[in-house]
C-alpha positions as CSV (number, residue, x, y, z in Angstrom):
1,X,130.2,103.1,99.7
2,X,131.1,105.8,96.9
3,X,128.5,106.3,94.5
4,X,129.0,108.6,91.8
5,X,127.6,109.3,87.7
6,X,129.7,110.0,84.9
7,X,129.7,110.1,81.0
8,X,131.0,106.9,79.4
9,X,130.2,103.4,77.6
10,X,129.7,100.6,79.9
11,X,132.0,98.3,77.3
12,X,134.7,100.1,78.0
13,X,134.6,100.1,81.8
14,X,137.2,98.3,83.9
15,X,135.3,97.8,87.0
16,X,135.3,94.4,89.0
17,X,131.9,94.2,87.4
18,X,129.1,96.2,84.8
19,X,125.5,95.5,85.4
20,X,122.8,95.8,82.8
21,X,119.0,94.2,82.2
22,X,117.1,92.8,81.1
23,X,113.0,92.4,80.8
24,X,111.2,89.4,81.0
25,X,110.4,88.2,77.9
26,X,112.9,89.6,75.7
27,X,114.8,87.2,73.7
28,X,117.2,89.7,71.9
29,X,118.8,92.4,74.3
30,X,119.0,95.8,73.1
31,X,120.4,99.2,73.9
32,X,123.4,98.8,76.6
33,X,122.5,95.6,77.0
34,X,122.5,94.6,73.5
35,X,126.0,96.5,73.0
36,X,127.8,94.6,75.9
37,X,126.3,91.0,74.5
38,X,127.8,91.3,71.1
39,X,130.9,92.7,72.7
40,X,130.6,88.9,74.3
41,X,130.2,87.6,71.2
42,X,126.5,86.8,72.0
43,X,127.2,85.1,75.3
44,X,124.3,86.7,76.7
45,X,121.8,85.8,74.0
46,X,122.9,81.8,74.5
47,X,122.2,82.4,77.9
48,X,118.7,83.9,77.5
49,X,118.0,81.3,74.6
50,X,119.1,77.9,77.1
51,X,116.6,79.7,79.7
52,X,119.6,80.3,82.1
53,X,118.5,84.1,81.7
54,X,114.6,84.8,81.9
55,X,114.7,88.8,83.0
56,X,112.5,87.9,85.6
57,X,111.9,90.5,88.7
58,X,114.8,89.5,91.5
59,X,117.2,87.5,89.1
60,X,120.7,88.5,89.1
61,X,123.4,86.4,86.7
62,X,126.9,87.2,86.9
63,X,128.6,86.4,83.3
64,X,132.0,85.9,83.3
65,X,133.6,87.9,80.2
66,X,136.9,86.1,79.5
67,X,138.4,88.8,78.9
68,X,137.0,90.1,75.8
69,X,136.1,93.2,77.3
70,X,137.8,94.9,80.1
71,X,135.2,94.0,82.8
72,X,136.2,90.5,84.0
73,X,131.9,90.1,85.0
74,X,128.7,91.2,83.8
75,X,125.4,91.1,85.9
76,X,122.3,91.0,84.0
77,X,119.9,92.0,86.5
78,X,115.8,90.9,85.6
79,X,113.7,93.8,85.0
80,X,110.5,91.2,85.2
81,X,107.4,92.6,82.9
82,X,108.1,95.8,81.3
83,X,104.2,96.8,81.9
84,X,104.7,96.2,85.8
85,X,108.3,98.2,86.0
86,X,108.7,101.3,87.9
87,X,110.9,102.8,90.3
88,X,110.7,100.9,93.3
89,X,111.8,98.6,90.6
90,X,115.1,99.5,89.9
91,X,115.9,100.3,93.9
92,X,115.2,96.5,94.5
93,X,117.0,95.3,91.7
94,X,119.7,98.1,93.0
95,X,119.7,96.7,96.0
96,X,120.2,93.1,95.1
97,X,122.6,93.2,92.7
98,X,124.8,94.7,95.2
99,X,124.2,92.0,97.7
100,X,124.7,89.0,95.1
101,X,127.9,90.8,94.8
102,X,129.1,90.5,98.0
103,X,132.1,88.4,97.4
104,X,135.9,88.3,97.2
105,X,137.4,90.5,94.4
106,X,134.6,92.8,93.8
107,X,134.5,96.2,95.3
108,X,134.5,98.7,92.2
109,X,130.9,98.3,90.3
110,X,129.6,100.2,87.0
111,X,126.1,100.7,85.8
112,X,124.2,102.2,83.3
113,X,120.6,103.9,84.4
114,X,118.3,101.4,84.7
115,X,114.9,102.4,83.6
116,X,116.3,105.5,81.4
117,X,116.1,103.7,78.1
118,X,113.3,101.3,76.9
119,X,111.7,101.5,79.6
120,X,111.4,105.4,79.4
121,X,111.2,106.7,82.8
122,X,112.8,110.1,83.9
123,X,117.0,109.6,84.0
124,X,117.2,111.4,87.2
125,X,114.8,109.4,89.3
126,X,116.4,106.5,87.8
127,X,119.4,107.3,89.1
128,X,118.2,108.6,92.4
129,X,116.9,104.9,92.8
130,X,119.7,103.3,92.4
131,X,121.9,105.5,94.8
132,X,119.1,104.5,97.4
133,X,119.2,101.0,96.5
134,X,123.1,100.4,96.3
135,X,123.2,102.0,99.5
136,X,120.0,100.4,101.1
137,X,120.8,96.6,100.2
138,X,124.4,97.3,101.3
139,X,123.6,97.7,104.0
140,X,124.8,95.5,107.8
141,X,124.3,96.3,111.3
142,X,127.8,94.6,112.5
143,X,128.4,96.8,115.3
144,X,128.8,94.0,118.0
145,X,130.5,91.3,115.7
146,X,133.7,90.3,116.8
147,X,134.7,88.3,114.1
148,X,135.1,90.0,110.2
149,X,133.1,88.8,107.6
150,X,136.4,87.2,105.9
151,X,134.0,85.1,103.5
152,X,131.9,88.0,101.8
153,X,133.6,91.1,100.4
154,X,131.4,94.8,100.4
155,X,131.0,96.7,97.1
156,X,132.8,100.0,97.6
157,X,132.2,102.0,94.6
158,X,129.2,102.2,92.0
159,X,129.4,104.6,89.6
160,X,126.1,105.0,86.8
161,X,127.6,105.5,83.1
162,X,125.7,107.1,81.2
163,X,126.9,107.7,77.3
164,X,124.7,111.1,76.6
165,X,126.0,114.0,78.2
166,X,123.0,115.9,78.8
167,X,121.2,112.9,80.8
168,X,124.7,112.4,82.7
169,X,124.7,115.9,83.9
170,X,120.9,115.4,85.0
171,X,121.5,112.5,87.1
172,X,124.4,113.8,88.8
173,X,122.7,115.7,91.8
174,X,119.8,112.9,91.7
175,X,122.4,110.7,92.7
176,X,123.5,112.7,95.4
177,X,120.2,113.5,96.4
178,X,119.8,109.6,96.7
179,X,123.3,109.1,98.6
180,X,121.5,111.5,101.3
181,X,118.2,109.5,101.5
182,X,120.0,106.1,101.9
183,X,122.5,107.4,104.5
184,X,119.4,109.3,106.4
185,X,117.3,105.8,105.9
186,X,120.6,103.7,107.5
187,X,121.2,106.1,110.5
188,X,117.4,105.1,111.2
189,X,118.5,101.7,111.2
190,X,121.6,101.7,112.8
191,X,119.8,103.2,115.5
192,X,116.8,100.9,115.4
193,X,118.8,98.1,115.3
194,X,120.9,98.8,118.6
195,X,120.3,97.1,121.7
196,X,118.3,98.6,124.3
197,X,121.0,98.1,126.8
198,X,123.4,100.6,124.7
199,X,120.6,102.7,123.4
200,X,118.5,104.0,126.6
201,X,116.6,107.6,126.7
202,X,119.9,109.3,127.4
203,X,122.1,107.8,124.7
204,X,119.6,107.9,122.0
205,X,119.4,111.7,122.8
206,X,123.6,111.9,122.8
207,X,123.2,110.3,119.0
208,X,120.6,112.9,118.2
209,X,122.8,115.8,119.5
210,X,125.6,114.3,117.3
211,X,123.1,114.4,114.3
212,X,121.9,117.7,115.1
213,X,125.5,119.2,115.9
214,X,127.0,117.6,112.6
215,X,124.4,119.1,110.7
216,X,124.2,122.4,111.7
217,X,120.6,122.2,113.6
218,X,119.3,123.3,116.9
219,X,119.2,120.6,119.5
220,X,117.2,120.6,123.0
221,X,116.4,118.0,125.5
222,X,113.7,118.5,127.9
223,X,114.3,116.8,131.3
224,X,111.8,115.1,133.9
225,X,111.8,118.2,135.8
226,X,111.0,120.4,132.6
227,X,108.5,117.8,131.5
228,X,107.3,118.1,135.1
229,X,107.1,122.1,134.7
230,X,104.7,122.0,131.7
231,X,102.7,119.3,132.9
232,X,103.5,116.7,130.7
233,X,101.6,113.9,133.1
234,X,100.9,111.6,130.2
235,X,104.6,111.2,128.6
236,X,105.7,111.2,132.6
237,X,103.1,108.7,133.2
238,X,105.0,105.9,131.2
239,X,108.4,107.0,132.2
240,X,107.8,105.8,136.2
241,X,108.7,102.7,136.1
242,X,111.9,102.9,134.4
243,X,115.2,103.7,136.3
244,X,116.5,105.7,133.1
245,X,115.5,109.2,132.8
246,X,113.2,110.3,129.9
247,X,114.4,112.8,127.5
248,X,111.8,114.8,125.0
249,X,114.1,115.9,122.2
250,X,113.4,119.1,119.9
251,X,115.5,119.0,116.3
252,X,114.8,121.8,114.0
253,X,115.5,123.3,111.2
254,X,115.1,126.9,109.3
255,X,114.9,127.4,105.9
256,X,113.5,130.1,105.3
257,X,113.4,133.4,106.8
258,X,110.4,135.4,108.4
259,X,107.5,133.7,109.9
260,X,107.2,132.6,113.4
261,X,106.5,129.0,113.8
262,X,107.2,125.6,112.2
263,X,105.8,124.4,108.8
264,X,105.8,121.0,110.1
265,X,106.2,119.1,112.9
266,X,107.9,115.5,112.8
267,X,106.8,113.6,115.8
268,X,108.3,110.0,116.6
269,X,107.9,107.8,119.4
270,X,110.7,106.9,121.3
271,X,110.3,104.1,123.5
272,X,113.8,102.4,123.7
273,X,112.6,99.5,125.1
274,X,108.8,98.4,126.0
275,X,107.8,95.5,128.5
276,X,104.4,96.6,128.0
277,X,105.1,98.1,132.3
278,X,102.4,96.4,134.5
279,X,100.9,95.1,132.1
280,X,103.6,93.3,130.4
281,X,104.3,91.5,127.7
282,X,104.9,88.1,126.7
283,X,108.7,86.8,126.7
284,X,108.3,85.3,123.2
285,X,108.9,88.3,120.6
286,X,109.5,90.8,123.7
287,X,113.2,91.1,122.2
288,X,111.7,93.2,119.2
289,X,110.3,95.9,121.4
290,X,114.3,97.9,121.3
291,X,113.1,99.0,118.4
292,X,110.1,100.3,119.5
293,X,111.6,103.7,119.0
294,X,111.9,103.2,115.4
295,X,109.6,106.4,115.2
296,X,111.8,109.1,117.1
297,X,114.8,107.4,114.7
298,X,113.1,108.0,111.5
299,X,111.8,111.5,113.0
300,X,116.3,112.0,113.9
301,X,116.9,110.6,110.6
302,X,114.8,112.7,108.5
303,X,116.0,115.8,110.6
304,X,119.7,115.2,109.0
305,X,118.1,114.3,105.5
306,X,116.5,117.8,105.7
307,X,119.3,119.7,106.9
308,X,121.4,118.2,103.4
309,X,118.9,119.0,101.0
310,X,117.7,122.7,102.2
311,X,114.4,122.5,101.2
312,X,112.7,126.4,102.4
313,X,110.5,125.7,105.3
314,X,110.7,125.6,108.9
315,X,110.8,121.9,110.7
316,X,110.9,120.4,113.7
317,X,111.5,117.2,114.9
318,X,110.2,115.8,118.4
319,X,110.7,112.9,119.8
320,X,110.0,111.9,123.5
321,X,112.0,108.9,124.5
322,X,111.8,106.8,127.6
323,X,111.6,103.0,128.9
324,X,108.1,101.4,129.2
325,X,109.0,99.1,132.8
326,X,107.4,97.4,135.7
327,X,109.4,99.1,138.3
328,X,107.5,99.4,141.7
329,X,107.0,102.9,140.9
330,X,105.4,101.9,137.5
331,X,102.0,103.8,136.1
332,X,99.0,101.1,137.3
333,X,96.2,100.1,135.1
334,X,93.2,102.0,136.1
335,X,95.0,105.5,137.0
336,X,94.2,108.9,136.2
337,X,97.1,111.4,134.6
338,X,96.8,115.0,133.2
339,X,98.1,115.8,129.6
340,X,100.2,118.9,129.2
341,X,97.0,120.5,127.6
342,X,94.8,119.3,130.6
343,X,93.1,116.6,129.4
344,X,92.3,113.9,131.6
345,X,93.3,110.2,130.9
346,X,92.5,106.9,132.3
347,X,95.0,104.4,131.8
348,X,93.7,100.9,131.0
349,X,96.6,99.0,129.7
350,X,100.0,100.0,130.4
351,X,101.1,98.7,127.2
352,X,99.5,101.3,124.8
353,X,101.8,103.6,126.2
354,X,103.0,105.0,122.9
355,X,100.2,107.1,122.6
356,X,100.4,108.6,126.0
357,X,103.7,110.0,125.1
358,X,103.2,111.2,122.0
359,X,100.0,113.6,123.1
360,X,102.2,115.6,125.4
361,X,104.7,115.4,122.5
362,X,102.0,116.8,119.9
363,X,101.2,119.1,122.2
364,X,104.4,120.5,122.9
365,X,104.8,120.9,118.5
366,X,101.5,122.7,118.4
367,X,102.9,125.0,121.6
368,X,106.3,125.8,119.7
369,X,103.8,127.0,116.1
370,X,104.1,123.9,114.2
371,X,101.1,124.7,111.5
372,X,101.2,121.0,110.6
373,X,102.0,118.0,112.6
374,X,103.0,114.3,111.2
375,X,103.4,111.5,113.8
376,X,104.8,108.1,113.1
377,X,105.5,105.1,115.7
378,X,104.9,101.5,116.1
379,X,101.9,102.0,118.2
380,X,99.5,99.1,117.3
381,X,99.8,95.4,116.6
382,X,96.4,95.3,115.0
383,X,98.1,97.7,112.2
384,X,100.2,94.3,111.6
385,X,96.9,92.3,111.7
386,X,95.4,94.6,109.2
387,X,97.8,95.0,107.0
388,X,100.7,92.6,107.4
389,X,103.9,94.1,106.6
390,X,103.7,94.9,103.3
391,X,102.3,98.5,103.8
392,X,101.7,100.6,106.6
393,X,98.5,102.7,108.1
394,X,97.5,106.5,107.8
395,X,95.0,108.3,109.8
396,X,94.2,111.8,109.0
397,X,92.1,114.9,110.1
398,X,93.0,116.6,107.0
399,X,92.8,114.8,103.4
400,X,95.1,117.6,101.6
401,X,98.0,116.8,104.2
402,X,97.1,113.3,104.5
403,X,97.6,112.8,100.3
404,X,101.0,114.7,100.4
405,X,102.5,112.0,102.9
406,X,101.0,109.4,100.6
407,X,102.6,110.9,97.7
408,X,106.0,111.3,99.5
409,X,105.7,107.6,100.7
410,X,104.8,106.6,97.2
411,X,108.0,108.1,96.1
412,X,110.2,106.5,98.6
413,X,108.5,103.3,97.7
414,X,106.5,103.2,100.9
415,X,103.0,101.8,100.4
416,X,100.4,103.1,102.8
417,X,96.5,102.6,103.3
418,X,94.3,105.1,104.9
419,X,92.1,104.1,107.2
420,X,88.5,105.9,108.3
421,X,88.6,108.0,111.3
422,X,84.4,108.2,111.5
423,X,83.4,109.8,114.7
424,X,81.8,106.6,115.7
425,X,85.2,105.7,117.2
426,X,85.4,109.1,119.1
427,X,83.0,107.1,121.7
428,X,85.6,104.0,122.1
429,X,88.1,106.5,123.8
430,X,85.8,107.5,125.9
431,X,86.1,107.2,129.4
432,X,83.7,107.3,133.1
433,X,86.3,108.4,135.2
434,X,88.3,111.2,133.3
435,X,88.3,112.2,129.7
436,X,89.2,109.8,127.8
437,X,90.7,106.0,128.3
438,X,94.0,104.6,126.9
439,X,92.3,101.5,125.0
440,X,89.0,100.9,123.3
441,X,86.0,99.9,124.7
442,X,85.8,95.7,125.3
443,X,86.8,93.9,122.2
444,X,85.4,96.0,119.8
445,X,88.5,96.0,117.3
446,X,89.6,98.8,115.4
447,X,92.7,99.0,117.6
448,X,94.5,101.0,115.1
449,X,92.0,103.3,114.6
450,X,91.4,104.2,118.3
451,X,95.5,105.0,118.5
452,X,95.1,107.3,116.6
453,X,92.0,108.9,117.9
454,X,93.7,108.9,120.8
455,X,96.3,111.0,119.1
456,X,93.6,113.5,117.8
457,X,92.2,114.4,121.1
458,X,95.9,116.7,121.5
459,X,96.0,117.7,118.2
460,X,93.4,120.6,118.0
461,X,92.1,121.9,114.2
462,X,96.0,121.8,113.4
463,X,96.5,119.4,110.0
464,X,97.6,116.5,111.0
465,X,98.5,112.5,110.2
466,X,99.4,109.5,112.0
467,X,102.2,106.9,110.4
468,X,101.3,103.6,112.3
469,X,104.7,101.8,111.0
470,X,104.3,99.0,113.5
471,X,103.8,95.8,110.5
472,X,106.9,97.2,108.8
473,X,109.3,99.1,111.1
474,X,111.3,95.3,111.3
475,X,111.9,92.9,108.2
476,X,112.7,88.8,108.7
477,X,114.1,88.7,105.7
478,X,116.3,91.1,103.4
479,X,114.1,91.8,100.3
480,X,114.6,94.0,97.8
481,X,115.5,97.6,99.1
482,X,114.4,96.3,102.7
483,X,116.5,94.9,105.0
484,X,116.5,91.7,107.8
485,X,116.3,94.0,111.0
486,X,115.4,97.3,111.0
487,X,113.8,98.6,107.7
488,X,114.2,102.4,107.7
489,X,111.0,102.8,106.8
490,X,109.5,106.3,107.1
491,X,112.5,108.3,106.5
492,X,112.8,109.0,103.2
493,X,108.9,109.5,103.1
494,X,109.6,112.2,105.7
495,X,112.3,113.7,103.6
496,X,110.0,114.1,100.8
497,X,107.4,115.1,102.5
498,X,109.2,118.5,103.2
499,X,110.6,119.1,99.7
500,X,107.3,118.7,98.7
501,X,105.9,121.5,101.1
502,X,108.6,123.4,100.0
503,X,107.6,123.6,96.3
């Protein structure tokens, strides 16, 4: 899909379709809106008094023009209340207009900017949003269909009118800035989305040298032996059982010159598929855990989002990718392994294995100078129990990093909660046989929690914060700017994280 801005009056367009608004409530349409309804000779204002059109959040209503203006349809996309509307808004309403027109016959679209009028928000994030959500709810993961789609037709175009000149020179780069956060956000999920059987350790690290390659960024992949050499025992630990070799994969980017070091540190877990090893999991649902490396793919992702937009700071992304399996050399609950760093860990459950390879990862970041280190992974179920899918958890040692990835979030419309990391919990990690234990202490809850105190054991005094996407990584339903499947979630708060620090 081609998304682009230019200066013109929606009337006039000749697209397959135009797409305005409308809030709830309002019973005579104004501004753009207003302009293309008269041009209907009121067609829209019937609609809205016969309560066909309410403006409510979600609604989209295709108006056929009869050829009274060169358009042969209009959407009138609901806004819902004007004193909830922001912009998450207009990427959901973004993203669903271009689904509900997924049909035969439409594949040029025109818009004006959402938001950018009545509503009075900034033109350029408006039209950032929209990119993201044209190219968000567009989106399909048809890579082993055999058949086409002959039913459905794809939108192809969507260009954002916009009548003032000034604004339309303003919201030309924020679309393009958008175009990059959606493709970056669907790489993540075409990647989270393949099956594990095409997408082992190896090949996801073949995609991220692609990435990398394409994008002009530096691309190594540590092997068992190297792993071996700098006593990664924990990472190693969960890779036994699996016939496919692990890969720990180092992306990174320069933006700036002098300084040794990274800024940040993006860490993801990779585990391309989990059984949950000797202690495995059960077969209902186990289908879900290929995606278990959303993490490293949002981590690859962001990496190519970076390298586009050139913010000026150092990054580097890691991800450590292997199987979780019961082979009959598998890791056995109850043994002993050494972290790169030399801590000692007993391993209680074989299925809380994310954590065990992302300590030797966050150590590794910390080795190569990262002065600030952001992980994210599915690594707990009781995120999901605590906080469903709408939102996702953050764990912090450091409250100034810890509100910069809530702001980024906030602006990809991520919503987060942080949770406490008291040092009460330090004693569920603790362990009688070695340093610390892979899994709380008896059924004392706060699962999530002691994941990521886990996690802080390898992370030293450095600023850090743990992204437990686990309730949100995978949707069952497309809604809004989030899609059935994999979500992409993560990736454009990563993004923004690192224009942020670049301010």
């Amino acid at each position: 899909m081609e998304i682009r801005a230019e200066t013109g009056d929606i009337t006039l367009s000749a697209a397959d379709a135009i797409v305005v608004n409308l809030f709830e409530g309002v019973t005579s349409p104004g501004g753009a809106t207003g302009a293309v309804d008269r041009a209907l000779d009121g067609a829209i204002s019937r609609l809205i008094a016969q309560g066909d059109i309410r403006g409510k959040s979600g609604e989209v209503t295709v108006v056929h023009t009869l050829g009274k203006i060169p358009s042969p349809r209009v959407v009138v996309a609901g806004l819902g209340r004007q004193q909830e509307f922001d912009v998450d808004a207009i990427r959901n309403l973004s993203a669903n207009v271009v689904r509900a027109l997924r049909r035969p016959g439409v594949k040029a679209v025109a818009s004006i900017v959402h938001g950018a009028g009545i509503a009075g928000l900034p033109a350029a994030a408006c039209a950032q949003a929209i990119a993201e959500g044209s190219l968000l709810g567009a989106y399909r993961f048809t890579t082993y269909k055999s058949a086409k789609d002959e039913e459905n037709g794809e939108v192809e175009t969507v260009v954002l009118l916009e009548n003032n000149p000034s604004k339309a020179a303003e919201i030309v780069p924020a679309v393009a800035r958008g175009v990059v956060m959606a493709r970056a956000t669907n790489l993540q999920r075409d990647l989270a989305n393949e099956p594990a059987n095409h997408l082992t350790p190896s090949a996801l690290a073949g995609r991220a040298r692609q990435v990398a390659e394409a994008a002009g960024l530096e691309f190594e992949a540590l092997e068992r032996a190297d792993m071996e050499r700098k006593g990664m025992g924990s990472l190693l630990s969960v890779a036994k059982g699996s016939a496919q070799p692990p890969k720990l994969l180092r992306i990174a980017y320069r933006g700036r010159t002098g300084g040794d070091g990274y800024d940040l540190a993006l860490v993801g877990k990779g585990i391309t598929f989990d059984t949950g090893g000797i202690s495995i999991k059960p077969a209902a649902g186990m289908d879900a855990m290929k995606a278990d490396m959303t993490g490293a793919a949002a981590v690859i992702a962001a990496m190519e989002g970076i390298a586009v937009l050139k913010p000026a700071l150092n990054v580097v992304g890691i991800a450590p990718c292997t199987e979780n399996m019961p082979g009959s050399a598998a890791t056995r609950p109850g043994d002993v392994v050494t972290a790169m760093n030399g801590t000692t860990i007993e391993i209680l459950n074989t299925d809380a294995e994310g954590r065990l390879v992302l300590a030797d990862a966050v150590c590794w970041a910390r080795e190569l100078g990262a002065k600030r280190v952001v992980d994210i992974a599915t690594l707990t179920g009781a995120v999901t129990t605590a906080l469903g899918d709408v939102c996702y958890g953050i764990m912090t040692n450091n409250g100034e990093l810890a509100a910069k990835v809530e702001a980024a979030a906030a602006a990809a419309g991520e919503k987060t909660w942080r949770l406490p990391m008291f040092k009460e919990y330090d004693e569920l990690v603790k362990s009688d046989v070695a340093d610390i234990k892979n899994t709380g202490t008896g059924n004392r809850g706060a699962g999530t929690i002691v994941g990521a105190k886990f996690i802080e054991r390898f992370v030293g005094d450095t600023p850090w914060v743990h992204m437990d996407i686990a309730g949100v990584d995978i949707g069952d339903k497309d809604r809004g700017w989030v899609t059935k499947g994999a979500t992409g979630y993560g990736v454009r708060s990563l993004i923004n994280l690192a224009l942020q620090l670049a301010e």
